[in-house]
Biopython code that builds the backbone (N, CA, C, O; Angstrom):
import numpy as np
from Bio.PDB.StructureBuilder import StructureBuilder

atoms = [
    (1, "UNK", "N", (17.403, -4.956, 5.459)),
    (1, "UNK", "CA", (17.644, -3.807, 4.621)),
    (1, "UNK", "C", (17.246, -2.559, 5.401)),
    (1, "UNK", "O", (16.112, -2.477, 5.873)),
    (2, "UNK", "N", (18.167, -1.561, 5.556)),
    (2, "UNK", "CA", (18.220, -0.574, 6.285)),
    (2, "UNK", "C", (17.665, 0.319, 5.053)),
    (2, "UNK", "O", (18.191, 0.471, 3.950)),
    (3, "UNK", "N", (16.091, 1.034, 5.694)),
    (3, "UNK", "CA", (15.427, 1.691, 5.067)),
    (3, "UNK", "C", (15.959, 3.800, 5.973)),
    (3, "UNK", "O", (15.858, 4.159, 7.147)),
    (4, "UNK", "N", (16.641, 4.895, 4.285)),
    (4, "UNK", "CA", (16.980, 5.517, 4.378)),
    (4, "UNK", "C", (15.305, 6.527, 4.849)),
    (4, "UNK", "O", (14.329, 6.592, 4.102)),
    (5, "UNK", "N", (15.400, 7.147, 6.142)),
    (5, "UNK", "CA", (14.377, 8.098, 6.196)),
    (5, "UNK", "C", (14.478, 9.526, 6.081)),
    (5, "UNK", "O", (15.208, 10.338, 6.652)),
    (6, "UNK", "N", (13.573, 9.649, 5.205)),
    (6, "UNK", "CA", (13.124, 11.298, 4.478)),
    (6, "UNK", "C", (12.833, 11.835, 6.090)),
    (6, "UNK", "O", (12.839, 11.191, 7.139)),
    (7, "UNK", "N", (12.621, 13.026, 5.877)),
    (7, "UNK", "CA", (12.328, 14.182, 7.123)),
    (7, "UNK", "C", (10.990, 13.956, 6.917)),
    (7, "UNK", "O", (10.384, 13.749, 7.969)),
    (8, "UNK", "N", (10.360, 13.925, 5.973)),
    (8, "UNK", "CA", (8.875, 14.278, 5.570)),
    (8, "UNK", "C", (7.818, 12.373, 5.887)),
    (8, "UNK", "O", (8.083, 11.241, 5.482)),
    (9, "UNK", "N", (6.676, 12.905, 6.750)),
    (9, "UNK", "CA", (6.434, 12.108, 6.837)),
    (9, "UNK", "C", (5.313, 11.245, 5.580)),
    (9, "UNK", "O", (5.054, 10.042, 5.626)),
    (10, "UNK", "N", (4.824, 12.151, 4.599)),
    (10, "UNK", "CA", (4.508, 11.834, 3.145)),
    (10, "UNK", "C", (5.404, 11.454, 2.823)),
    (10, "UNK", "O", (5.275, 10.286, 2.456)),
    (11, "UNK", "N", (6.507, 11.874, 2.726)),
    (11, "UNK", "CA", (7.579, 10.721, 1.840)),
    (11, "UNK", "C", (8.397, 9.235, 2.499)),
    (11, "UNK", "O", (9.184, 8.347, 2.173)),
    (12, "UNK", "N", (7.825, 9.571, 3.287)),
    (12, "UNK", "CA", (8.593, 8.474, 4.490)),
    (12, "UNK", "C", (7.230, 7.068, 3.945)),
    (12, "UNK", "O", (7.377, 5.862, 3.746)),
    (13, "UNK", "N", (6.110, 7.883, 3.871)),
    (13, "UNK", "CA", (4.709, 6.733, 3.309)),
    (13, "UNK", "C", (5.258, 6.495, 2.205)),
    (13, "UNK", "O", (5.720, 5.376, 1.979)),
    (14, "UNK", "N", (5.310, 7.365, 1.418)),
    (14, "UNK", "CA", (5.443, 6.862, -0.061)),
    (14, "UNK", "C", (6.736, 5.758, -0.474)),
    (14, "UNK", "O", (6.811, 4.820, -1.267)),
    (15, "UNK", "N", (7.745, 6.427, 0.547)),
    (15, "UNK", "CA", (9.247, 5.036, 0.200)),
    (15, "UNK", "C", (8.878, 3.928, 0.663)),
    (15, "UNK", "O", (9.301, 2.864, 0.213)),
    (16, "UNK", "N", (8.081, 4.012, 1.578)),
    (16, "UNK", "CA", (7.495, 2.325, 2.043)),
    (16, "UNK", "C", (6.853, 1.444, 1.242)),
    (16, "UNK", "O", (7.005, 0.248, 0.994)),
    (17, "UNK", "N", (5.816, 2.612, 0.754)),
    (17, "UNK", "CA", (4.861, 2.158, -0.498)),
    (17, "UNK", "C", (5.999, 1.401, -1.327)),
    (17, "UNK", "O", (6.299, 0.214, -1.200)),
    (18, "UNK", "N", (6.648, 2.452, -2.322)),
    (18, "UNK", "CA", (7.649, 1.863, -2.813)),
    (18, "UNK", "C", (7.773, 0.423, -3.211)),
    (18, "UNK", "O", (7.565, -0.293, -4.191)),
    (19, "UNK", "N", (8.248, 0.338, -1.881)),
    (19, "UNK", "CA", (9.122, -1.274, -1.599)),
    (19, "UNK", "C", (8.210, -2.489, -1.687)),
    (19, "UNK", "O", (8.686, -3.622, -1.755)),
    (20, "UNK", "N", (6.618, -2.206, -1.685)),
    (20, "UNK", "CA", (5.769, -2.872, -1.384)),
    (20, "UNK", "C", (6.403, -4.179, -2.609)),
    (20, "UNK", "O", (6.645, -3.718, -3.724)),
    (21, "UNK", "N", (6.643, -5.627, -2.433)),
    (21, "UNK", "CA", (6.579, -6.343, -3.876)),
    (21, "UNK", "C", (5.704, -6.472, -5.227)),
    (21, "UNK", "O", (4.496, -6.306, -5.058)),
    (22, "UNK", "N", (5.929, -6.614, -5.913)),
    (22, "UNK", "CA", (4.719, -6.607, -6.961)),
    (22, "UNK", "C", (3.995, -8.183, -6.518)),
    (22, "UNK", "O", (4.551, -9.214, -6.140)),
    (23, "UNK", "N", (2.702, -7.910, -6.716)),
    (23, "UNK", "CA", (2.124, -9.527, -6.045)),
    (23, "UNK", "C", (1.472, -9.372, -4.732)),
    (23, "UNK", "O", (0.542, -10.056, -4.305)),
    (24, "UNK", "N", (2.217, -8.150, -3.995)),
    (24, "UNK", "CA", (1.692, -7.990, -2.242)),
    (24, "UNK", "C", (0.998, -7.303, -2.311)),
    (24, "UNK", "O", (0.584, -6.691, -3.296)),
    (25, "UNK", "N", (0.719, -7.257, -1.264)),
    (25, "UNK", "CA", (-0.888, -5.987, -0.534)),
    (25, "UNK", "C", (0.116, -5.933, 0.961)),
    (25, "UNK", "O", (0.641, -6.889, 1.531)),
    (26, "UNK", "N", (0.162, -4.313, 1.378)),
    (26, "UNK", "CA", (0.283, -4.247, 2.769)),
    (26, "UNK", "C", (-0.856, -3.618, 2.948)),
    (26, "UNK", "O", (-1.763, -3.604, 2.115)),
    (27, "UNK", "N", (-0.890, -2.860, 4.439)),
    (27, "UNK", "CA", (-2.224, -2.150, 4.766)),
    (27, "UNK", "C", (-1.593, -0.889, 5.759)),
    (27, "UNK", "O", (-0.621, -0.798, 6.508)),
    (28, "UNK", "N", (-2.750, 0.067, 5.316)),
    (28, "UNK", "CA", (-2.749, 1.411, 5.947)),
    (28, "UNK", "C", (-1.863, 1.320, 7.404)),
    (28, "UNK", "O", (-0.841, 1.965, 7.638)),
    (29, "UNK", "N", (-2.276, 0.718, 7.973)),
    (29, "UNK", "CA", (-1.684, 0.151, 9.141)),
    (29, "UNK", "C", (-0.632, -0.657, 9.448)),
    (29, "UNK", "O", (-0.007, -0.365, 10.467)),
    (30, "UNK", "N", (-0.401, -1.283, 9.029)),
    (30, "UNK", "CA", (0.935, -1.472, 8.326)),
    (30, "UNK", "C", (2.244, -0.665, 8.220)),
    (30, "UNK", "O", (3.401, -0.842, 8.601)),
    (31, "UNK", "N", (1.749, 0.052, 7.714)),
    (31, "UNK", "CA", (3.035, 1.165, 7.004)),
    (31, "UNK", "C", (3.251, 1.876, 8.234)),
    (31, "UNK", "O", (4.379, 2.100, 8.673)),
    (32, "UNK", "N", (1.807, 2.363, 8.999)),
    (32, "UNK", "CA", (2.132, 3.554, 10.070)),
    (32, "UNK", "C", (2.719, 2.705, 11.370)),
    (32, "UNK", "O", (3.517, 3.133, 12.204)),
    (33, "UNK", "N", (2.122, 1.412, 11.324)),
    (33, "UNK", "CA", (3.128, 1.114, 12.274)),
    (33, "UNK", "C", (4.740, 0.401, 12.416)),
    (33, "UNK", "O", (5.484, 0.015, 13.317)),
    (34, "UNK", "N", (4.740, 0.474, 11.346)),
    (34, "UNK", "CA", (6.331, 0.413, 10.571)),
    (34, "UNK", "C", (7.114, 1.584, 10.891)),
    (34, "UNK", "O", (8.292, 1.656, 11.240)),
    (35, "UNK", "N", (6.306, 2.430, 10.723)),
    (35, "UNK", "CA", (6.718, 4.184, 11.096)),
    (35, "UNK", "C", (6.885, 4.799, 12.256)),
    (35, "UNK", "O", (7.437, 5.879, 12.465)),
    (36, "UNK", "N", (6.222, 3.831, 13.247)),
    (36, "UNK", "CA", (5.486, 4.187, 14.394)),
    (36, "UNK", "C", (5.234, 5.933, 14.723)),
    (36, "UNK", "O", (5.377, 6.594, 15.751)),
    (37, "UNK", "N", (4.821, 6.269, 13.411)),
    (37, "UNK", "CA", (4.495, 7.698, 13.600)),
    (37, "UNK", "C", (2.926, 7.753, 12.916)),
    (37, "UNK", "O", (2.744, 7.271, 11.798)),
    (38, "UNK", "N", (1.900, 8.333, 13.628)),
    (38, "UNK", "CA", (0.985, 8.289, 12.804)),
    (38, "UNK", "C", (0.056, 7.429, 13.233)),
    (38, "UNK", "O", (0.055, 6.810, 14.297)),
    (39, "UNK", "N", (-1.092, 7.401, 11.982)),
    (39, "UNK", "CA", (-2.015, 6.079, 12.312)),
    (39, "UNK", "C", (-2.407, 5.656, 11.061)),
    (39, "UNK", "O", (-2.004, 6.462, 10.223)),
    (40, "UNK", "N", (-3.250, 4.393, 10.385)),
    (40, "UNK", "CA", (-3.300, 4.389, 9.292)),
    (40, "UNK", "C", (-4.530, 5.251, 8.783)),
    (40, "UNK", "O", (-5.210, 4.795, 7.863)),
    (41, "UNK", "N", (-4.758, 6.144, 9.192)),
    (41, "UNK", "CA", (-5.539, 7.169, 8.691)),
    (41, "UNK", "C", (-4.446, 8.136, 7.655)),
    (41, "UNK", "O", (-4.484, 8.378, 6.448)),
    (42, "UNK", "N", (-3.408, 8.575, 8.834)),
    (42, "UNK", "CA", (-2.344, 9.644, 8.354)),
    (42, "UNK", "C", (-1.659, 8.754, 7.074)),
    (42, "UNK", "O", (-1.263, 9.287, 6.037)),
    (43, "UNK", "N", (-1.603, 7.418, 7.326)),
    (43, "UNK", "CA", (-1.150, 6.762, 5.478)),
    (43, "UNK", "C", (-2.175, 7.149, 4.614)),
    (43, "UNK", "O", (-2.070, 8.013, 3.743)),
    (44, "UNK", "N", (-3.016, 6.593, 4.833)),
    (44, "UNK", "CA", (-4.119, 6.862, 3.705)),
    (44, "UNK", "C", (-4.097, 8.571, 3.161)),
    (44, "UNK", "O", (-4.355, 8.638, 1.960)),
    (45, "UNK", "N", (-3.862, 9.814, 3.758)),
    (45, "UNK", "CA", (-3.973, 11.246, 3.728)),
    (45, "UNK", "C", (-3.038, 10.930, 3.432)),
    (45, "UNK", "O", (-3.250, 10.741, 2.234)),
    (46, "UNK", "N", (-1.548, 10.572, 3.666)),
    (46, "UNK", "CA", (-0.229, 10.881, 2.774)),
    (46, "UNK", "C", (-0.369, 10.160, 1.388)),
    (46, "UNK", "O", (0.232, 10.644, 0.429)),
    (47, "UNK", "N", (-1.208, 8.910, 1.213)),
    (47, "UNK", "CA", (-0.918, 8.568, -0.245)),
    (47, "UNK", "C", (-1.860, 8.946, -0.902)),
    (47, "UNK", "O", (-1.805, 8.670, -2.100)),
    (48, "UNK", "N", (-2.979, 9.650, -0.438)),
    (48, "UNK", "CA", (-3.621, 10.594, -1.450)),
    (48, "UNK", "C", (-2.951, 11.741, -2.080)),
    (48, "UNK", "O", (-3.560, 12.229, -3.032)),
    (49, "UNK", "N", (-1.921, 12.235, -1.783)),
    (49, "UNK", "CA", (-1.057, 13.583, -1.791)),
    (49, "UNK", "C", (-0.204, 13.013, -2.585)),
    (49, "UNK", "O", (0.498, 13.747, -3.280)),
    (50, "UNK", "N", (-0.072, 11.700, -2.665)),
    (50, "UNK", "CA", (1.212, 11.158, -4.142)),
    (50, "UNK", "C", (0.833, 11.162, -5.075)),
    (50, "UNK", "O", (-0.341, 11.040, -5.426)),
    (51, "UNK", "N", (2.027, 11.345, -5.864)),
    (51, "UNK", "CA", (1.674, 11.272, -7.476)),
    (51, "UNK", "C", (1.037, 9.736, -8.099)),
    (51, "UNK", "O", (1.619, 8.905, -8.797)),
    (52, "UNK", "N", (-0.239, 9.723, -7.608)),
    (52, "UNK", "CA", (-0.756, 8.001, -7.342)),
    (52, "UNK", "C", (-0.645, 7.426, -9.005)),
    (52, "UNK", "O", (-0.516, 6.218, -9.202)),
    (53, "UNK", "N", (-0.720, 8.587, -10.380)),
    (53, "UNK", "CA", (-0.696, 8.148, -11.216)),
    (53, "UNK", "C", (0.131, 7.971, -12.432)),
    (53, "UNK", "O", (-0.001, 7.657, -13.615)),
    (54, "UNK", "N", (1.379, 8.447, -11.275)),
    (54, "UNK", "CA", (2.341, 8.730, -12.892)),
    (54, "UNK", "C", (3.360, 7.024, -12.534)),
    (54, "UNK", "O", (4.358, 7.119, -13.249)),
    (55, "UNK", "N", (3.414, 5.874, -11.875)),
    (55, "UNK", "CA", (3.640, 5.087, -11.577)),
    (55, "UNK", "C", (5.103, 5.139, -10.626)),
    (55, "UNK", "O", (6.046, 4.389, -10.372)),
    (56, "UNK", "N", (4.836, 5.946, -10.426)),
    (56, "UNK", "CA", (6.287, 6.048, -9.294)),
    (56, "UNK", "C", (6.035, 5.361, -8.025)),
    (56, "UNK", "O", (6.921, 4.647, -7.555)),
    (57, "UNK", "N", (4.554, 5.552, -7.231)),
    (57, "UNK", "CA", (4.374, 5.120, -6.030)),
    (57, "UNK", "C", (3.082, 4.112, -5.986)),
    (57, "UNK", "O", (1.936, 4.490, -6.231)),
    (58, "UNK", "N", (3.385, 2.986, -5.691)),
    (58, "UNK", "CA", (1.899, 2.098, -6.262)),
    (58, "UNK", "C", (1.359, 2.043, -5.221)),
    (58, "UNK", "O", (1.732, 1.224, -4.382)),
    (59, "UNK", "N", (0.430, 2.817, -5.011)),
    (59, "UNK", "CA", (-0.344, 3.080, -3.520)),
    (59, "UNK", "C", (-1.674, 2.190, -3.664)),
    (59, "UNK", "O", (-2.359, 1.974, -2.664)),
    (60, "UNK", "N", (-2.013, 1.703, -4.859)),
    (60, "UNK", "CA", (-2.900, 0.210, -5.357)),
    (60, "UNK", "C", (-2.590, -0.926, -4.568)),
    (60, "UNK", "O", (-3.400, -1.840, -4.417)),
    (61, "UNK", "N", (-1.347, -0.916, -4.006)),
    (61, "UNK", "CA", (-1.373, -1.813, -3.542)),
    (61, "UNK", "C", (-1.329, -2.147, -1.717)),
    (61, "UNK", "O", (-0.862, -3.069, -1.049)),
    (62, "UNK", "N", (-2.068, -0.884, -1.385)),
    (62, "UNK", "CA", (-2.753, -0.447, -0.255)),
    (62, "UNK", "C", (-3.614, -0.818, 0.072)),
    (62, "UNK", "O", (-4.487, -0.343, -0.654)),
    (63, "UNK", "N", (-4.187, -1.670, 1.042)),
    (63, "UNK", "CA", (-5.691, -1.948, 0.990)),
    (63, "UNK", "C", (-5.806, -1.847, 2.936)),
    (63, "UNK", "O", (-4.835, -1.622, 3.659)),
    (64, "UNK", "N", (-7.297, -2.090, 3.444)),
    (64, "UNK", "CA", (-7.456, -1.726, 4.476)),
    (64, "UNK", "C", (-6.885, -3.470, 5.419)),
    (64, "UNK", "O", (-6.407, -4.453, 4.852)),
    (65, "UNK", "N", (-7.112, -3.344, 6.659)),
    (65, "UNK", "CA", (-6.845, -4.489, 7.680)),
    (65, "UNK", "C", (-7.157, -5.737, 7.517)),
    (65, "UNK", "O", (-6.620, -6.783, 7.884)),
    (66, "UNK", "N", (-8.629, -5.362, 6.580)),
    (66, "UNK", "CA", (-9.515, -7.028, 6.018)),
    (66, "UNK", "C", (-9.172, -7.513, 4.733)),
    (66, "UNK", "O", (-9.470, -8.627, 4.300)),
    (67, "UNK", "N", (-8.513, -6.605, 4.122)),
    (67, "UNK", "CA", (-7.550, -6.501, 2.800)),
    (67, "UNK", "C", (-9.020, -5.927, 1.724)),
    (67, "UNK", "O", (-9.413, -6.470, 0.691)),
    (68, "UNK", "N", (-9.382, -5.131, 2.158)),
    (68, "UNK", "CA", (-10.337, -4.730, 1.229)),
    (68, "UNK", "C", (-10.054, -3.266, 0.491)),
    (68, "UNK", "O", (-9.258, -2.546, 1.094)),
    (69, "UNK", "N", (-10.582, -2.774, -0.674)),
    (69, "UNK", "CA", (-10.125, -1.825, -1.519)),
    (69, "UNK", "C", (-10.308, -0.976, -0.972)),
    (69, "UNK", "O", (-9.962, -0.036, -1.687)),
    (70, "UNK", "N", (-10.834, -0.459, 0.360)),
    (70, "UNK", "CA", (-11.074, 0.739, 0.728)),
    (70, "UNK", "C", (-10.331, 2.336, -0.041)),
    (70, "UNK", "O", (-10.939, 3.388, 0.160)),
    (71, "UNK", "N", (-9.697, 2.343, -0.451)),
    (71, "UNK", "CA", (-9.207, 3.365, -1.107)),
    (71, "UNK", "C", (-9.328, 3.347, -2.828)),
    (71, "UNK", "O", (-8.493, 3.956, -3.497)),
    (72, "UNK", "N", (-9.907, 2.957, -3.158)),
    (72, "UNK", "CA", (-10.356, 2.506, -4.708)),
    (72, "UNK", "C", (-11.164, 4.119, -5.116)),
    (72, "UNK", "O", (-10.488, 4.840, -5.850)),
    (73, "UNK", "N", (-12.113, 4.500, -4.809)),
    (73, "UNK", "CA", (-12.313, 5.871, -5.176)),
    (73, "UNK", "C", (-11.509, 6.690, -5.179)),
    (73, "UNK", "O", (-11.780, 7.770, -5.704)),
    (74, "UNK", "N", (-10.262, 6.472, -4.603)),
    (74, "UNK", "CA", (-9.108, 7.868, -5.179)),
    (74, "UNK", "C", (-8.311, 7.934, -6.046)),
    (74, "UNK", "O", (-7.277, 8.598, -6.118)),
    (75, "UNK", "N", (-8.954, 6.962, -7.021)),
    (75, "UNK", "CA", (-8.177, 6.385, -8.553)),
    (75, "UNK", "C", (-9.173, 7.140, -9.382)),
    (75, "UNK", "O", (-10.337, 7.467, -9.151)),
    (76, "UNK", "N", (-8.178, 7.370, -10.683)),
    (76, "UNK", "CA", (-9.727, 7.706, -11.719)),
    (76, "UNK", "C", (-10.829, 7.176, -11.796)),
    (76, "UNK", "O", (-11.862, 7.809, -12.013)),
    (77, "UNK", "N", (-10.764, 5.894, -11.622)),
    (77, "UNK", "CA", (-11.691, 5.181, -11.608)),
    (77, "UNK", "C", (-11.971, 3.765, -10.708)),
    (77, "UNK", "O", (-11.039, 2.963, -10.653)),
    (78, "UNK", "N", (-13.098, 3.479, -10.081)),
    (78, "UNK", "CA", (-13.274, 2.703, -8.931)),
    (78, "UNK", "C", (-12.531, 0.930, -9.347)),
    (78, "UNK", "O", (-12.561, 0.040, -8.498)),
    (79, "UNK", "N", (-12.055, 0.758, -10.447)),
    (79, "UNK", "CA", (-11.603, -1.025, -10.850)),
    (79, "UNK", "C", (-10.203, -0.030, -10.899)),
    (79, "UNK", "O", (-9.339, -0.908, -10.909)),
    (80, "UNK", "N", (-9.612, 1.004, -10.928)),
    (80, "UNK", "CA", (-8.280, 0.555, -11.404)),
    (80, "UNK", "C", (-7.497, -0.063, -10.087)),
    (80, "UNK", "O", (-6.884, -1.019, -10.562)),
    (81, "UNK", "N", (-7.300, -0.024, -9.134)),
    (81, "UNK", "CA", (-6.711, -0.714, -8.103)),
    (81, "UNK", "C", (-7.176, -2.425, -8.744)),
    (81, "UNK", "O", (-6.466, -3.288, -9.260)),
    (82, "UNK", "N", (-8.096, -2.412, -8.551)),
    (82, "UNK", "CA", (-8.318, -3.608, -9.212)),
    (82, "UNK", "C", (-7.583, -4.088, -9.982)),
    (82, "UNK", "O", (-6.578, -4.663, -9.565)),
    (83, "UNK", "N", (-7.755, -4.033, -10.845)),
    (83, "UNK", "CA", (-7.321, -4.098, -12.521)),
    (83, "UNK", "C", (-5.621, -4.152, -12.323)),
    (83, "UNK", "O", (-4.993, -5.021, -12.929)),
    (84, "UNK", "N", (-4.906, -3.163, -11.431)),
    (84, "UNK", "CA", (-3.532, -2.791, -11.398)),
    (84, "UNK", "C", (-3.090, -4.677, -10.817)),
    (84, "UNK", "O", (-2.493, -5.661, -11.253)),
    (85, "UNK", "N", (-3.912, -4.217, -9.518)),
    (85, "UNK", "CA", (-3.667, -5.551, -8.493)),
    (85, "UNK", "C", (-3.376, -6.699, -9.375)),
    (85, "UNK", "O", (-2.304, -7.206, -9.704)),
    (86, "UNK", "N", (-4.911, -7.053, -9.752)),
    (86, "UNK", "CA", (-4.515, -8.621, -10.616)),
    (86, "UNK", "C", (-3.711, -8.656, -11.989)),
    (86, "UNK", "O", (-3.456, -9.705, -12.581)),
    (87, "UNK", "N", (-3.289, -7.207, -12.489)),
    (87, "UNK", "CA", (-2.406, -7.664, -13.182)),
    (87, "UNK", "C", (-0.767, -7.950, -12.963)),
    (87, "UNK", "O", (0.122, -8.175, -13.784)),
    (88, "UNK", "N", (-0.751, -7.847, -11.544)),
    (88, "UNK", "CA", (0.479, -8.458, -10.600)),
    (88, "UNK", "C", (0.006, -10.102, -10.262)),
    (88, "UNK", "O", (0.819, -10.934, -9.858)),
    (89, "UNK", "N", (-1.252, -10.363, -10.471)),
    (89, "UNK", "CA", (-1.669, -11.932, -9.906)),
    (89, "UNK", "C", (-2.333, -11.785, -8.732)),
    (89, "UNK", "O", (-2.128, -12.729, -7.969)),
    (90, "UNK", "N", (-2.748, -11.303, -8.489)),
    (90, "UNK", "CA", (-3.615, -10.535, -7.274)),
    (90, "UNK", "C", (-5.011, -11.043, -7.227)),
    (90, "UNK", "O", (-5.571, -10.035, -7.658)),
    (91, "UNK", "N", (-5.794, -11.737, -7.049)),
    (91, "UNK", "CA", (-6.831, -12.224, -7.312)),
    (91, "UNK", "C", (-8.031, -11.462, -6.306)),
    (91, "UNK", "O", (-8.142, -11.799, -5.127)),
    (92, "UNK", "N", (-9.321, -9.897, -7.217)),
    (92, "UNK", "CA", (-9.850, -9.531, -5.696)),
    (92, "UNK", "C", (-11.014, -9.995, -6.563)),
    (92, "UNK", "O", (-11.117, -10.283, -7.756)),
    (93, "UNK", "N", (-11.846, -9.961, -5.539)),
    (93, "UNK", "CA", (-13.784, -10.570, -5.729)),
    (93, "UNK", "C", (-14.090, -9.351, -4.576)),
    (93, "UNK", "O", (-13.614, -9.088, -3.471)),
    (94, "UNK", "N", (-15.299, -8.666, -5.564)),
    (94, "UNK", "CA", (-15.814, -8.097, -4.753)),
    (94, "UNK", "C", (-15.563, -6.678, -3.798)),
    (94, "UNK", "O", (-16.284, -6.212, -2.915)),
    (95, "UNK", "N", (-14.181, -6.162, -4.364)),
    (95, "UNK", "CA", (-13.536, -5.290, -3.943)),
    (95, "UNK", "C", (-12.629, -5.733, -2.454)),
    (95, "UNK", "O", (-12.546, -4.892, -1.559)),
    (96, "UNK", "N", (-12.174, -6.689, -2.340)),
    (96, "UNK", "CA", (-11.486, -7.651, -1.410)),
    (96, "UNK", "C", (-9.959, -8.687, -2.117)),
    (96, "UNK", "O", (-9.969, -9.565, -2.979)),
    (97, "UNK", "N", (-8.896, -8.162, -1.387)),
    (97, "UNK", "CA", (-8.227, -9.047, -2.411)),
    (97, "UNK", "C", (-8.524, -10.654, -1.896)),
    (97, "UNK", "O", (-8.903, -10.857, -0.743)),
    (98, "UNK", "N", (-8.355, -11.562, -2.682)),
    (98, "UNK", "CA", (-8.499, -13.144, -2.192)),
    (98, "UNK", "C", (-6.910, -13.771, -2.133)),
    (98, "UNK", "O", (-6.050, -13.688, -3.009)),
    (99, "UNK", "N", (-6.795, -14.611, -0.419)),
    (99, "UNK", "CA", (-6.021, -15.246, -0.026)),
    (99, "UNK", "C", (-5.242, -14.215, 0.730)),
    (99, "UNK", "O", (-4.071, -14.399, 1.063)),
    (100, "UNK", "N", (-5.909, -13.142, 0.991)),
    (100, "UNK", "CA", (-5.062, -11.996, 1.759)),
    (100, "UNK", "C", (-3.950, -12.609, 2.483)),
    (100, "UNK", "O", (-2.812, -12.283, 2.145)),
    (101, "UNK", "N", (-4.114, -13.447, 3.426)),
    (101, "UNK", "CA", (-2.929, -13.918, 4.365)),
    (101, "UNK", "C", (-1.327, -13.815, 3.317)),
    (101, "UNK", "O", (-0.430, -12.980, 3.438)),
    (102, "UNK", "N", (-1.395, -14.773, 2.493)),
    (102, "UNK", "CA", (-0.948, -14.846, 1.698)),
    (102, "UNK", "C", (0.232, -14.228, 0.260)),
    (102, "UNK", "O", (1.157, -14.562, -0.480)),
    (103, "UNK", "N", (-0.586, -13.251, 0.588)),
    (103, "UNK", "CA", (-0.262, -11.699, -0.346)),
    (103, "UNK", "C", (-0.047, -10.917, 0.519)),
    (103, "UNK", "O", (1.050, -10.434, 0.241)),
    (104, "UNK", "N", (-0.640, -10.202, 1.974)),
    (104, "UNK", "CA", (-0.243, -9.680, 2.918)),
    (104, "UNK", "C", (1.813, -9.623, 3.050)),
    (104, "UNK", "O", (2.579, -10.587, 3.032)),
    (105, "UNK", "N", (2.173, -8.051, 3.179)),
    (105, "UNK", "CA", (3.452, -8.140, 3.166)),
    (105, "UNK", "C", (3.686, -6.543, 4.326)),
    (105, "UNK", "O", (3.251, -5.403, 4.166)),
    (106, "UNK", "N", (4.279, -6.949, 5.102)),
    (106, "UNK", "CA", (4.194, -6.051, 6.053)),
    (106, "UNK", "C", (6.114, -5.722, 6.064)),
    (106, "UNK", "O", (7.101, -6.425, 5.850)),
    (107, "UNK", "N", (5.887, -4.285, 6.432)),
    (107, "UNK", "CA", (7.802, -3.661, 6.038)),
    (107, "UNK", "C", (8.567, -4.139, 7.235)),
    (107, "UNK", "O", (9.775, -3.906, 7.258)),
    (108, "UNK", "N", (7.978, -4.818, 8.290)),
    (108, "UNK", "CA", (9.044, -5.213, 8.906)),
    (108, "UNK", "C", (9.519, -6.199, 8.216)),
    (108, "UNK", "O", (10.413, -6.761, 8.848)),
    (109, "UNK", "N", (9.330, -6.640, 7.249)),
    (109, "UNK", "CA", (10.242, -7.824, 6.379)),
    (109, "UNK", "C", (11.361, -7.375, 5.681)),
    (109, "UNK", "O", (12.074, -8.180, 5.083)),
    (110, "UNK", "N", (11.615, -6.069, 5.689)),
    (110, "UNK", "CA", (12.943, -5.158, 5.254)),
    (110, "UNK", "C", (14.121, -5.587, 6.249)),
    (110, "UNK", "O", (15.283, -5.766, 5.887)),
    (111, "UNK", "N", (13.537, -5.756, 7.857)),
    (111, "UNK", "CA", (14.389, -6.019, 8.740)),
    (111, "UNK", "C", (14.702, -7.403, 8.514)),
    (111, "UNK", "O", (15.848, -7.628, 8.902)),
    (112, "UNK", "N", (14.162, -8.371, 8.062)),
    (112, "UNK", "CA", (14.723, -9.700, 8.112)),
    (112, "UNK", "C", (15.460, -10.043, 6.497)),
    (112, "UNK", "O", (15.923, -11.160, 6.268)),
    (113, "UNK", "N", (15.478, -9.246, 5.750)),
    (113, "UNK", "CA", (16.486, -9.892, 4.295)),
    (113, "UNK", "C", (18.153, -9.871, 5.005)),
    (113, "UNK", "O", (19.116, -10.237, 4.332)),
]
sb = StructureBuilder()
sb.init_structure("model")
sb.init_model(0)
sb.init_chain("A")
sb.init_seg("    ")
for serial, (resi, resn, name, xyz) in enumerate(atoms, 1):
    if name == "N":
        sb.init_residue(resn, " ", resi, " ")
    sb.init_atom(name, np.array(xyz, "f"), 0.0, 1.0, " ", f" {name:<3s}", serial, name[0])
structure = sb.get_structure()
């Protein structure tokens, strides 16, 4: 699946986000190197700048390299990533999702449908 790119590199994060499946976790790193623009720092600063709560861009389902919530304080509140996650089936302990391998979904899988 040939992914259409925005000029903007916030929106270029956020359409990735997007696509993420319900059920997956990608990671900061991930996305930017999908992009190969950036680093997963510059993801994390672009999906703070999204509309993280009106449900357009599920940036919840962002987590860091070890698959951990690292971005959970930029929700109203520190469980909603949580809370969002496992109500896709997402199973986290501890602020970590469990079976990461598993749930892990990285956008070069756009190139193989």
């Amino acid at each position: 699946m040939a992914v259409k790119r925005p000029d903007n590199y916030i929106e270029l994060v956020h359409e990735i986000t997007c696509l993420i499946p319900k059920g997956r976790v990608s990671t900061y790193g991930a996305i930017a190197d999908y992009l190969a623009l950036g680093s997963a720092r510059m993801v994390g600063f672009a999906l703070k700048r999204c509309e993280l709560f009106n449900g357009r861009v599920p940036a919840f389902r962002v987590v860091n390299s070890k698959g951990e919530l690292s971005g959970r304080n930029s929700f109203p509140y520190p469980t909603y990533m949580q809370e969002h996650l496992e109500a896709e089936g997402t199973i986290v302990k501890n602020d970590k999702v469990q079976d990461f391998k598993s749930k892990y979904w990285h956008p070069r899988e756009l190139n193989e449908s």
